[in-house]
N, C-alpha and C positions, 0 to 999 in steps of 0.2 A: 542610346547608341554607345557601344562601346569606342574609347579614344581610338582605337587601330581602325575604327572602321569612318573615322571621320574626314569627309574630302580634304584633298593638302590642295589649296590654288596655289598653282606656280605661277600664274600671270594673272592678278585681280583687275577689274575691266576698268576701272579710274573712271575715261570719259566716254569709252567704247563700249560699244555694246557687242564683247567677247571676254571668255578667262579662257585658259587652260588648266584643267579640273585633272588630278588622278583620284577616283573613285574606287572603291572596293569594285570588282566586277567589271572595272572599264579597263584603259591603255592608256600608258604613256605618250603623250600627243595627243590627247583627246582635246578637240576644240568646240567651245560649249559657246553659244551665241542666242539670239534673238531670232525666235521662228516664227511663220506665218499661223495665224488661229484659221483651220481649215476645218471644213465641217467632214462627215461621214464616207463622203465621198472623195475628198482629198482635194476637193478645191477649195481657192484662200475666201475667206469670210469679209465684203465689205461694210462697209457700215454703214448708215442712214443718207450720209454724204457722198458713197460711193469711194471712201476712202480702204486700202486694204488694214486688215485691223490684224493684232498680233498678239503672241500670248501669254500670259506671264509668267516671269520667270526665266531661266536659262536652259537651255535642251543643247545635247551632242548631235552638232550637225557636221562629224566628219570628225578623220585622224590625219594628222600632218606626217606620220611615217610614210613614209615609199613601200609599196608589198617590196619590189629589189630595186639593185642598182647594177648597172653593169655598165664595163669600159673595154675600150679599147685604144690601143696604139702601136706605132709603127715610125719607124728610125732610118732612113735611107741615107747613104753616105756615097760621097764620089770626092776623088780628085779633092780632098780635105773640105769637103762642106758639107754636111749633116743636118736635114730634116727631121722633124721628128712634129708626128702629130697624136695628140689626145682628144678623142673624145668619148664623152660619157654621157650616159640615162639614168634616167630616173623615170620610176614607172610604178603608177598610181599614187596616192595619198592625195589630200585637200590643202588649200591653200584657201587663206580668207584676204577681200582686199578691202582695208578702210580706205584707201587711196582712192581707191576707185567709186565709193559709196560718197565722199566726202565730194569729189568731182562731180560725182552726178547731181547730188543736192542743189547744185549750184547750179547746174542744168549746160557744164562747159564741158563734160563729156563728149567724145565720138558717141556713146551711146543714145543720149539724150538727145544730139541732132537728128540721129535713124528715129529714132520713136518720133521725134516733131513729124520726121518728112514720112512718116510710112503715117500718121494721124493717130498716132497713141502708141499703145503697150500691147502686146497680144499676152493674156493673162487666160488663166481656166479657175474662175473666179464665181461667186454665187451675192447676187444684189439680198439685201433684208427683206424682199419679198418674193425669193423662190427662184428667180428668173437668174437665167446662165449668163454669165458677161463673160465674154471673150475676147475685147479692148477697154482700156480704159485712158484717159487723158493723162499726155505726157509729165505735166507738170503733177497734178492730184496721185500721181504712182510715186513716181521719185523723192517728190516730198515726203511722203510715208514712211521709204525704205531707206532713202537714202540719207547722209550724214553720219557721223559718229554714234547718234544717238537712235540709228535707224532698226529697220528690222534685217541681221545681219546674213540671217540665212540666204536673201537673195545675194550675197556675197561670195559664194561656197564656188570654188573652182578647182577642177581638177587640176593635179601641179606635175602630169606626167608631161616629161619634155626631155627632149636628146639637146646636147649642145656642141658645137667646137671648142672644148674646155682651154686647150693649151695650142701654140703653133711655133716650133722656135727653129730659127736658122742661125747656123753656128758654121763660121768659119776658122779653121785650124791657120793660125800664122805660121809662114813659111820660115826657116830656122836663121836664114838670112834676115831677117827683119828684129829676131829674138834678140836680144842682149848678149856676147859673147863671152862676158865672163863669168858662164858656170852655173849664174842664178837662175836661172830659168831652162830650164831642159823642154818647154812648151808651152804655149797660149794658144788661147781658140776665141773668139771675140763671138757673143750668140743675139739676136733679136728676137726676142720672147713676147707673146701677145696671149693673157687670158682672157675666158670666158668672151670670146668674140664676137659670136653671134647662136642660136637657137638655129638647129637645122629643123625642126619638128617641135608645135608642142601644142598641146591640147586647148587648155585653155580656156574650155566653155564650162557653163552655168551646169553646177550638179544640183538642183532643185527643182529645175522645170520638170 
């Protein structure tokens, strides 16, 4: 292989099972993780145990860029007090969560309760003797996938989300109130609040 054609990792996976990889042929944001060993038909492969089994090596399961971004805002003024609101998108790209695989592991997950209470995992999965599984037990899944050291692809989330980025009210002091000698010609005193809350966001599994 020639030197220019050799992967640069910008993030090497330490204890995680992800890098971020630029490859000859890939993108910037490319995120390289732990994938399910699926057979022909694309369901995951378990093993003699019924455990999901995984494949080796690292594979791109997804780019963390946005396809775009777009914002909007708007400034309303009266009687010296001035609103002013931001908000902005982000629309498409992948996001990976060890947070979330790490929680599950542990089985203290919001997720890991629904899987206890609905009686498993709803998986499209294939037993070591031919037969379709379409649940499997709560604990025997997450163990598998979940943790740092898990299988990362059931990780893979889309990261398109609108937000209330910015909100700030500003009041203009009155000239009576200003300092009279000279130094100050105005003050405006404002209360600024970011990234407040997600008006919309995606948020679900891009693997199933």
């Amino acid at each position: 292989m020639d030197k220019t054609d050799a992967p640069l990792f910008i993030t090497n996976e330490g204890v995680n099972s992800y890098r971020m990889v630029m490859k000859k042929g890939g993108q910037f944001g490319d995120i390289y993780g732990v994938a399910f060993d699926r057979d022909a038909q694309g369901r995951i492969i378990l093993d003699d145990k019924g455990v999901p089994t995984k494949k080796d090596g690292y594979f791109n399961l997804g780019n963390a860029n946005p396809n775009f971004m777009a914002g909007w805002s708007n400034d309303v003024s009266y009687k010296g007090i001035n609103v002013r609101v931001l908000i902005d998108g982000r629309f498409g790209g992948k996001v990976m969560s060890i947070t979330q695989s790490s929680l599950d592991l542990f089985g203290v997950s919001k997720a890991t309760a629904d899987a206890r209470d609905a009686g498993g995992v709803a998986i499209n999965a294939v037993a070591k003797d031919g037969k379709a599984v379409t649940t499997i037990d709560a604990k025997t899944y997450y163990s598998a996938v979940g943790g740092r050291n898990g299988i990362t692809e059931a990780y893979m989330y889309d990261a398109t989300n609108i937000r209330l980025r910015e909100v700030s009210v500003g009041f203009k002091l009155p000239k009576s109130i200003i300092s009279g000698n000279g130094t100050f010609k105005g003050a405006k005193v404002s209360l600024i609040g970011r990234n407040l809350f997600f008006i919309s966001k995606r948020h679900h599994l891009t693997w199933i």
